[in-house]
C-alpha positions in Angstrom: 11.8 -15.6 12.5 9.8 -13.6 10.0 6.6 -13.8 11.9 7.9 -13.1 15.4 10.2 -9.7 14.2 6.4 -8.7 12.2 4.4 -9.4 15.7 7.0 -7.5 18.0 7.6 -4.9 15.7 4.2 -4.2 15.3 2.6 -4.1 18.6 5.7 -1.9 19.6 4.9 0.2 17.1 1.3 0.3 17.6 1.7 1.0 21.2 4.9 3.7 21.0 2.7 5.6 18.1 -0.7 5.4 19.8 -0.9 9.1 20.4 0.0 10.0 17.0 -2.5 7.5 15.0 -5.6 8.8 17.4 -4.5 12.7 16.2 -4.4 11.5 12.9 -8.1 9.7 13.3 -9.5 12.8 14.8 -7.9 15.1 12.0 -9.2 13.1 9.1 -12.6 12.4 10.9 -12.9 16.5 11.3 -11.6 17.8 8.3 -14.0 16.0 5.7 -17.2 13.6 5.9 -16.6 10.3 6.6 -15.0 8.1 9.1 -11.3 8.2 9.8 -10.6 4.6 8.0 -10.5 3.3 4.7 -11.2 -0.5 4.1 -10.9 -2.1 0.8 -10.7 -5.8 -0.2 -7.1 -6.6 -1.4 -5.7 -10.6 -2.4 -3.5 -12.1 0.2 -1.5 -15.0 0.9 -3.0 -17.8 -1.1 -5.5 -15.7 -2.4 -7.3 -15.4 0.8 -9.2 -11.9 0.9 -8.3 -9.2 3.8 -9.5 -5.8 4.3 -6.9 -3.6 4.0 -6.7 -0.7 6.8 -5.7 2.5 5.7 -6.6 6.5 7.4 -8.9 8.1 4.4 -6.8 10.3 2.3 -10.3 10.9 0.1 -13.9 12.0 -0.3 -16.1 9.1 0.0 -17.5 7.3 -2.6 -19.4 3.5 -2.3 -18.0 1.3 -4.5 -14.3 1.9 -3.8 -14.6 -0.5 -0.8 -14.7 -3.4 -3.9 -11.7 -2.6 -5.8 -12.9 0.5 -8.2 -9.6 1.9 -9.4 -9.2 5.7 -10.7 -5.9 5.3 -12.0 -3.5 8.6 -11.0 -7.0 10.3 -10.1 -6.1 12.5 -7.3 -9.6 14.9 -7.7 -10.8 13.7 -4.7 -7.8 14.0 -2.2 -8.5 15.8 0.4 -6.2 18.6 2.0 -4.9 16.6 5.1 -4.8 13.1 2.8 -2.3 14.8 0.9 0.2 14.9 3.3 -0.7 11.8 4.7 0.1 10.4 1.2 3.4 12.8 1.2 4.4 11.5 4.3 2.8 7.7 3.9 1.3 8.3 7.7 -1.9 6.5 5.5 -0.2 3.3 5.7 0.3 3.1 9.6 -3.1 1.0 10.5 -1.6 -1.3 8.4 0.2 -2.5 11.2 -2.7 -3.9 12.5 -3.3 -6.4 9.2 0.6 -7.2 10.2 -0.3 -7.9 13.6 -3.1 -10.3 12.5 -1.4 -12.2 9.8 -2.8 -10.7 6.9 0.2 -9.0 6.1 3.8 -8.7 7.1 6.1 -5.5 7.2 7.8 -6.7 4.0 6.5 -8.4 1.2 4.7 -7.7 -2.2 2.2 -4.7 -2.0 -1.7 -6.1 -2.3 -3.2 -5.4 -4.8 -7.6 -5.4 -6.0 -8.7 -8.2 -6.8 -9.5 -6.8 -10.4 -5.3 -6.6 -11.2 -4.6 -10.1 -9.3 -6.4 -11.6 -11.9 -4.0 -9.9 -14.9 -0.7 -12.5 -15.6 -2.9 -14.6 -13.0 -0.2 -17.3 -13.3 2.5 -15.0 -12.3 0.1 -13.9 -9.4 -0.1 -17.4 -8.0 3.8 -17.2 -8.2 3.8 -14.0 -5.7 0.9 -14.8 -3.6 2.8 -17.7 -2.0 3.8 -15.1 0.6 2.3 -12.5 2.7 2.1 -9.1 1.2 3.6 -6.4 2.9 3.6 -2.4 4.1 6.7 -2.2 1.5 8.7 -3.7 -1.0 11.0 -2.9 -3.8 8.4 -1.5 -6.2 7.2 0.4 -3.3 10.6 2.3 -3.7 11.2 1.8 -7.1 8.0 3.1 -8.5 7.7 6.7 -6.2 6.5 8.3 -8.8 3.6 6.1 -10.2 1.0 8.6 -9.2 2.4 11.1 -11.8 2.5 8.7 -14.6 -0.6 7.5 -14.6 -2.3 11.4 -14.2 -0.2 11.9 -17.6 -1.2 8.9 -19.6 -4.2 9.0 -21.8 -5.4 6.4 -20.7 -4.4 5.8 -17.0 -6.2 2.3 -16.6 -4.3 1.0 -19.7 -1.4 2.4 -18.5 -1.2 1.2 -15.2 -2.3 -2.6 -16.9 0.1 -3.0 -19.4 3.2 -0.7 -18.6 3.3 -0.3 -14.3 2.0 -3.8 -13.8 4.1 -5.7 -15.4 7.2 -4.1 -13.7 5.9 -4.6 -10.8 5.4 -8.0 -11.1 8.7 -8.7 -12.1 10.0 -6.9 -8.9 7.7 -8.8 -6.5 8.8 -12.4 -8.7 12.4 -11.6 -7.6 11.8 -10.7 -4.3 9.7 -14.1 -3.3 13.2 -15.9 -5.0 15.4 -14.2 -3.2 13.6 -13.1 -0.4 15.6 -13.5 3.3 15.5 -11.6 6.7 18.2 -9.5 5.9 17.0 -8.7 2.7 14.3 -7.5 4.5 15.7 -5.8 7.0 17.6 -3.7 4.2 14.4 -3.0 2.6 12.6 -1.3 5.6 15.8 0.9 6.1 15.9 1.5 2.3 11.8 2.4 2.5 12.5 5.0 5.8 15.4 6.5 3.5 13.0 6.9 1.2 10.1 8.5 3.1 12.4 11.0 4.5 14.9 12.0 2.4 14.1 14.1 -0.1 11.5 13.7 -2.8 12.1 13.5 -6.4 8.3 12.6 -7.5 4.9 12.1 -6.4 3.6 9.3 -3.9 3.3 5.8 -5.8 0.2 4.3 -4.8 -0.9 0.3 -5.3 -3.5 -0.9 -7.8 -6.3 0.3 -5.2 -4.9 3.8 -3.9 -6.4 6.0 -5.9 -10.3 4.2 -5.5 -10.6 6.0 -1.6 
């Protein structure tokens, strides 16, 4: 039942916002060099490796394809991939890793392979499932961007203080995971994007590596 509401959701989706996802493309493309998309290698399902699709919300740079991680960095955000993080409009060509399997429209955010390998037993615990477009640490942790730019030392931070409470979030999801649960999230996550804002975007392990 999962895998048939992610499919029809999805290519409804897809096809209904079509117009809205090629202005976005053309916006990002114009406004700063590079293309439109940002790939990155994120830990799936069994561990399996996906390239994560996302519209580029910063300046370029090589190695953030592999998993290089600027904790709370936001130096390099560019004007328009500001309000595509505000708004989370980034995220929409991840419906085409749900469409394909590699993800599903609810389930544990993907993280770098770098952070999968932190609590790695715990890990093994949560990849049992696909990850998803949102989950409860997606809500629950808003703000993460702003933490991490405070800490001293944002890498640290974001290992042994966000991690952790992430983890335990996404361990108690795959337990008590169901469809309605699910259904309640994505309602809970649109409440979220557009009601109003009490702290900055909270980005995965990999956000801040564009």
């Amino acid at each position: 039942m999962k895998r048939c509401f992610d499919i029809s959701v999805a290519t409804t989706a897809i096809l209904v916002l079509a117009p809205l996802l090629l202005c976005i493309a053309v916006l990002v493309a114009t406004t700063s060099p590079g293309g439109p998309f940002f790939r990155q290698t994120r830990v799936g399902r069994a561990r399996r490796p996906f390239r994560i699709l996302k519209f580029r919300t910063m300046t370029v740079r090589p190695d953030a394809a592999n998993g290089s991680f600027d904790a709370g960095d936001r130096s390099r955000v560019t004007r328009v991939g500001g309000f595509l993080r505000r708004t989370k409009l980034d995220e929409l060509p991840q419906l085409w890793n749900v469409l394909v399997g590699e993800m599903s429209l609810v389930g544990p955010r993907p993280e770098v392979p770098k952070w999968t390998e932190v609590h790695r037993d715990r890990w093994d615990r949560v990849l049992t499932v696909r990850p998803g477009l949102t989950d409860p640490a997606s809500i629950r942790f808003r703000d993460e961007e702003s933490i991490l730019a405070a800490a001293p030392d944002p890498d640290s931070a974001y290992r042994e203080e966000v991690l952790p409470r992430k983890l335990k979030l996404a361990e108690q999801y795959v337990q008590d995971r169901s469809f309605l649960g699910d259904l309640m999230l994505l309602f809970a996550t649109a409440g979220a994007v557009l009601g109003p804002r009490t702290g900055s975007r909270a980005p995965d392990g990999g956000e801040s590596s564009q």
